[in-house]
C-alpha positions as CSV (number, residue, x, y, z in Angstrom):
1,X,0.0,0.0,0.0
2,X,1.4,3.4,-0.8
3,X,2.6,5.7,2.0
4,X,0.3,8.6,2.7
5,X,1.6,11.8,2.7
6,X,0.0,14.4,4.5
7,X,1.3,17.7,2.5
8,X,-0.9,18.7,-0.3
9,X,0.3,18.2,-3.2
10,X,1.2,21.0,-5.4
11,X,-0.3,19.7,-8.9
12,X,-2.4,16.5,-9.4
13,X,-2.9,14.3,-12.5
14,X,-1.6,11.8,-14.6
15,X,1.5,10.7,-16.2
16,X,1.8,9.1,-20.1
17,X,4.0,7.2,-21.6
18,X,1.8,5.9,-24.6
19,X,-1.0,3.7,-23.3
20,X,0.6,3.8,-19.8
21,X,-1.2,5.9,-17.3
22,X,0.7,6.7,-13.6
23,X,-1.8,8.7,-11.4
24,X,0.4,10.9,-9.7
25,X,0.9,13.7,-7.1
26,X,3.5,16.5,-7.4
27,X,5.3,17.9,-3.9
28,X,7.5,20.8,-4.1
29,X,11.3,19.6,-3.4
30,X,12.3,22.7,-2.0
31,X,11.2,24.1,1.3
32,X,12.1,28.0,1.8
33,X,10.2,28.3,5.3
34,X,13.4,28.1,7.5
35,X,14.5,31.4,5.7
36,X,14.6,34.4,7.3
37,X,12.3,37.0,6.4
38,X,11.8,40.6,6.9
39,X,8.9,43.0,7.3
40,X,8.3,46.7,6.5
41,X,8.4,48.5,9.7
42,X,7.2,52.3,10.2
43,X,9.9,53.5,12.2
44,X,8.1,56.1,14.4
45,X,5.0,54.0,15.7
46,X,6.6,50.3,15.2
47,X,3.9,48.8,13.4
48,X,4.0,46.5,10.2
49,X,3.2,48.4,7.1
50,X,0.3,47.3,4.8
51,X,0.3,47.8,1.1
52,X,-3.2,48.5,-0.7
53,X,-4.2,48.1,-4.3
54,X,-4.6,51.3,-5.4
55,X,-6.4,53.3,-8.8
56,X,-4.9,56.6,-9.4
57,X,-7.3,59.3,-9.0
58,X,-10.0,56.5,-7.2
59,X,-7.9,55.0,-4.4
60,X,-8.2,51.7,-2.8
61,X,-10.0,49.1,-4.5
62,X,-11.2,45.2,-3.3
63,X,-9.8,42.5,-4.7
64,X,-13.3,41.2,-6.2
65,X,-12.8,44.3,-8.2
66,X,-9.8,43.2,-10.2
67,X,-9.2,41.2,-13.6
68,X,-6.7,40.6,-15.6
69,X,-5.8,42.5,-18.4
70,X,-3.0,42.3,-21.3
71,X,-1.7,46.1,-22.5
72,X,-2.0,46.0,-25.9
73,X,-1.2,49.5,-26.6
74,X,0.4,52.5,-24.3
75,X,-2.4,52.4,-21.6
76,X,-4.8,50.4,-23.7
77,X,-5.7,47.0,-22.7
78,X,-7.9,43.6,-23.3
79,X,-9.4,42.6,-20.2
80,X,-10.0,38.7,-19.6
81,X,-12.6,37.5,-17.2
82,X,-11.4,34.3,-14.6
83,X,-14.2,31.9,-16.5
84,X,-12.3,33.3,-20.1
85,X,-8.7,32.2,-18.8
86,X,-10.2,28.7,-17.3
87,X,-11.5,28.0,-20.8
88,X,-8.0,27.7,-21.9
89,X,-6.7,24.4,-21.1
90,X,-4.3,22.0,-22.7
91,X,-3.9,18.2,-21.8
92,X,-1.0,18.9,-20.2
93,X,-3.1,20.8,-17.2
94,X,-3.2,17.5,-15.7
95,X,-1.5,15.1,-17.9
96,X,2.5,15.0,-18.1
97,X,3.0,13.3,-21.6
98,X,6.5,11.9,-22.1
99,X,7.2,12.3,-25.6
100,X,11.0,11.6,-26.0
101,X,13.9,10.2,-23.8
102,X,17.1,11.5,-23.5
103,X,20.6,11.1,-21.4
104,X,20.5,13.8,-18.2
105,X,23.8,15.4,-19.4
106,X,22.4,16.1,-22.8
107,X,20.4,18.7,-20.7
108,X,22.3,22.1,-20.0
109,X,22.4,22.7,-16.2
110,X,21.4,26.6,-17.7
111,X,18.3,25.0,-18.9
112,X,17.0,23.2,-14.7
113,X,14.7,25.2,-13.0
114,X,12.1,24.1,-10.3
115,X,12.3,20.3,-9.1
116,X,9.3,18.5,-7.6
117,X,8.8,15.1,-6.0
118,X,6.5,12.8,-8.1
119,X,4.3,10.3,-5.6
120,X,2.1,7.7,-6.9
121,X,-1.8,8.7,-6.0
122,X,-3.1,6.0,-4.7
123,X,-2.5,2.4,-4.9
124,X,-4.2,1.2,-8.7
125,X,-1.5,2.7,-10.6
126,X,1.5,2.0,-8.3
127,X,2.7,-0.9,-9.9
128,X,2.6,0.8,-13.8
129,X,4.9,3.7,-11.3
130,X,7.5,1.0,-10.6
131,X,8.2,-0.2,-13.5
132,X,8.8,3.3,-15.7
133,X,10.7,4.3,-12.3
134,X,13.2,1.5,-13.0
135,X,13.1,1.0,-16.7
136,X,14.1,4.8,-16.3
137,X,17.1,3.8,-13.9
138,X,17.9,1.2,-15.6
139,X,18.5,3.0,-19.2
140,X,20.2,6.2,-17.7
141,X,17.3,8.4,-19.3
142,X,15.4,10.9,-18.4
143,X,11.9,11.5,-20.1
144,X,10.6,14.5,-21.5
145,X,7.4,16.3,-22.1
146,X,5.4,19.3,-21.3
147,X,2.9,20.5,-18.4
148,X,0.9,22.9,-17.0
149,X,1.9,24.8,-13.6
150,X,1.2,28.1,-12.5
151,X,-0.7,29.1,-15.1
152,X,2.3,28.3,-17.8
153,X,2.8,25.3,-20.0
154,X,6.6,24.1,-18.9
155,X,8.9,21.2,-20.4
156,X,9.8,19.0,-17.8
157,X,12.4,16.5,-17.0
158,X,11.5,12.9,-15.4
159,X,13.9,10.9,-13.3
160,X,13.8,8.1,-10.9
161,X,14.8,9.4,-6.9
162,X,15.1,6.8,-4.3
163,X,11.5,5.0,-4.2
164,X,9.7,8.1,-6.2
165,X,10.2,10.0,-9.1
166,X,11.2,13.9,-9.6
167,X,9.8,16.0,-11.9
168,X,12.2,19.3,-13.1
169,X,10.9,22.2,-14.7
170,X,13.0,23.1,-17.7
171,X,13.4,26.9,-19.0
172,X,12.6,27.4,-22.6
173,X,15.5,28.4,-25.0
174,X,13.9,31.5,-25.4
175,X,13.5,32.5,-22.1
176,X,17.1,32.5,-21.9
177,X,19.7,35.5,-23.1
178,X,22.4,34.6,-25.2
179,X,25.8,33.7,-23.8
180,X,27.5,35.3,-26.8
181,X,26.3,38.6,-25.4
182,X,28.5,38.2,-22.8
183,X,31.3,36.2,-23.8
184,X,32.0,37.3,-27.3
185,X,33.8,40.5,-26.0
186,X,36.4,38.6,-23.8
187,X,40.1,38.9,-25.3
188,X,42.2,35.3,-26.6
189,X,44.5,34.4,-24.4
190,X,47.4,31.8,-24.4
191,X,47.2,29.3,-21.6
192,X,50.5,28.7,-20.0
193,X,50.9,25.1,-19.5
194,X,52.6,24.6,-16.4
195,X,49.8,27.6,-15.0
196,X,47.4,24.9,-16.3
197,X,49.3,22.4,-14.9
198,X,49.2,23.8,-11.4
199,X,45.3,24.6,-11.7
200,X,44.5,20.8,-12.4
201,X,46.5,20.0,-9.7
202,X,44.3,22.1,-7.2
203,X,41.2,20.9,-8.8
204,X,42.5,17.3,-8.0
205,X,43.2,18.2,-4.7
206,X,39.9,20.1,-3.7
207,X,37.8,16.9,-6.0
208,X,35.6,14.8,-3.5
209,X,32.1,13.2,-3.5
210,X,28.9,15.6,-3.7
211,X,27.6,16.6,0.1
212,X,25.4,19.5,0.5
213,X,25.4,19.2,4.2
214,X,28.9,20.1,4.3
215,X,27.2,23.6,2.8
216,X,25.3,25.7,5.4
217,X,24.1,29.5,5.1
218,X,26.6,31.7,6.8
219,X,24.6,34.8,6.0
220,X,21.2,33.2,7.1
221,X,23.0,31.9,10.5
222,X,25.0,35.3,11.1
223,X,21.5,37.1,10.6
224,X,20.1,34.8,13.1
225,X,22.7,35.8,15.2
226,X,22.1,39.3,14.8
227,X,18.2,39.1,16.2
228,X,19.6,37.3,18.6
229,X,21.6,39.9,19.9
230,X,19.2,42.8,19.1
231,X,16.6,40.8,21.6
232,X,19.3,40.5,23.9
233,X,20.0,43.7,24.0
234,X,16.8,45.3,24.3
235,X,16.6,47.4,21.3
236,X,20.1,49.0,21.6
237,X,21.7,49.7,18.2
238,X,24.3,47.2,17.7
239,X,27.4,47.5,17.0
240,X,29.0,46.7,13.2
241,X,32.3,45.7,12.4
242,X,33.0,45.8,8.5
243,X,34.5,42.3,7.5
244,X,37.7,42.3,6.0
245,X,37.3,42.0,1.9
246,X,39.6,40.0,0.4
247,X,40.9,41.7,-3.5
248,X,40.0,40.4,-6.7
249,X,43.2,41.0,-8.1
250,X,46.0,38.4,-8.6
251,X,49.0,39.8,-8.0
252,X,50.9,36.7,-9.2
253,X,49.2,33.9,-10.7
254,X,51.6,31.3,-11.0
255,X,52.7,32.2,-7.6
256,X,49.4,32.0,-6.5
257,X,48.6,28.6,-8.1
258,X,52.0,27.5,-6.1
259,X,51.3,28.4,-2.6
260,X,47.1,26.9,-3.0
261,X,48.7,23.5,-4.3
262,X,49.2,21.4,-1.2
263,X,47.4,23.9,1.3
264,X,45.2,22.7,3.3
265,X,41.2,23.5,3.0
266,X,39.6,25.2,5.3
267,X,36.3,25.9,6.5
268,X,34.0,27.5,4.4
269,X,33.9,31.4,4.5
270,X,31.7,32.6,7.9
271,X,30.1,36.1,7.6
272,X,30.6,37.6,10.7
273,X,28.2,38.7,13.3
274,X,28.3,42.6,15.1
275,X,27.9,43.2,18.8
276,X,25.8,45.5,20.7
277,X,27.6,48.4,21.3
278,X,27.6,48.5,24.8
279,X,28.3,45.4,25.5
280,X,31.7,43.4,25.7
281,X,32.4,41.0,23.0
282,X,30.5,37.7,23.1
283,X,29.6,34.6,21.5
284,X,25.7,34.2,21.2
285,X,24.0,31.2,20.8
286,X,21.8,30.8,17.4
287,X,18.5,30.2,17.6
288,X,18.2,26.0,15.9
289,X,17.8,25.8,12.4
290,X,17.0,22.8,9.9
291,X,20.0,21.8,7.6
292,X,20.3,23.5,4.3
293,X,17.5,22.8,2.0
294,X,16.6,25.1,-0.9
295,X,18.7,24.9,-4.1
296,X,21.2,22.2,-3.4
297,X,19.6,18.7,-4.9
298,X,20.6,15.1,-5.0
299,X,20.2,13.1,-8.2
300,X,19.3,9.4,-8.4
């Protein structure tokens, strides 16, 4: 029997692959709620500020009041009622049809956008889930095809993970700016071999196995700190120390490449946390926080 999950699921429906039909549930992988977030505070009275939908020359107006519209023209637009944008719906609202497998690392990491856990729903197509599920493993291949989320048709990207399956959004070739743009401009240069030689050699020392928990938000935690410390102190402005910047430029590259072959790593770079300014120097503790989530992923 499958295991219930108790989330609701982002986007429900089916997936194809010819006559094969996998009722399926979509979860989104990535889980921003451990972020910190900030509010708009008015300074003087200390409460949240609210932000209204506003008509110029009419004021405020209720959200029943408000369609869509598309400009057309400077200032001119076609307005569209909800029942108008419902009417247009493609199969792929809720049907993911795989139309063509290919290797993962055909697929430009540019091109990955959104991941999403695919669950079977329910138990009568579970075993149909299985087998594409490992007939995917099996073959290296991802499968391709198009569907709807967020009111936008998407490709997506299908790949066995652990027991499930996940789904990635793909970015459309036009939706991204040409690399040329930026790279055309950049002045030929001669490689010098033994700089390259020195270069592989640090990329061979820093090369180990994928772990994303070894990667944690400095900035997040060092914010963390800092509410801390405001609490702490009661609302007393706190005191900043500028962190030392390291330069961009390389004095010495070969020099450079010398002296980072063989050293030692260290710990990743920690942003560093002020003190109130009438208080000595101390260590707070940060409030607990969930391992990184967010952007990092692991592939089956």
């Amino acid at each position: 029997m499958a295991e219930a999950v108790t989330a609701r699921p982002y986007w429900t429906g089916a997936i194809r692959l010819s006559l094969v039909v996998l009722p399926v549930r979509l979860y989104h992988a990535v889980d921003t709620r451990s972020e910190v977030h900030f509010h708009q505070i008015h300074k003087a009275s200390g409460k949240r500020v609210r932000h209204q939908n506003v008509v110029p020359g009419r004021g405020a107006v209720e959200r029943d009041e408000i369609v869509k519209g598309y400009e057309y023209a400077k200032d001119q637009y076609v307005l569209l009622e909800p029942e108008e944008l419902k009417a247009v719906r493609l199969e792929s609202a809720d049907n993911f049809s795989i139309v063509q497998f290919v290797d993962r690392n055909e697929i430009d990491a540019i091109y990955f956008d959104e991941p999403y856990f695919v669950v079977p729903d329910g138990d009568a197509g579970l075993d149909a889930f299985a087998v594409v599920r490992d007939a995917l493993r099996a073959e290296k291949k991802v499968g391709l095809g198009q569907i709807v989320l967020s009111g936008r048709e998407r490709i997506a990207a299908l790949q066995p993970c652990g027991k499930g399956m996940l789904l990635e959004t793909l970015r459309y070739a036009e939706d991204l700016k040409k690399a040329g743009k930026y790279f055309d401009g950049m002045k030929k240069v001669a490689v010098d071999k033994d700089q390259l030689g020195l270069a592989k050699k640090l990329i061979e020392q820093k090369a180990a196995p994928f772990d994303p928990e070894r990667f944690k938000d400095h900035y997040e935690n060092a914010l963390r700190e800092l509410i801390e410390r405001k609490l702490k102190s009661k609302g007393r402005r706190i005191r900043t120390e500028e962190p030392e910047r390291r330069g961009a430029e390389v004095i010495d590259l070969m020099e450079a490449l010398r002296q980072s072959v063989g050293r030692k790593s260290g710990a990743v770079g920690k942003a560093s946390a002020p003190e109130p300014a009438d208080a000595p120097a101390r260590k707070a503790a940060a409030p607990r926080r969930p391992a990184a989530r967010g952007k990092t992923r692991k592939r089956a």
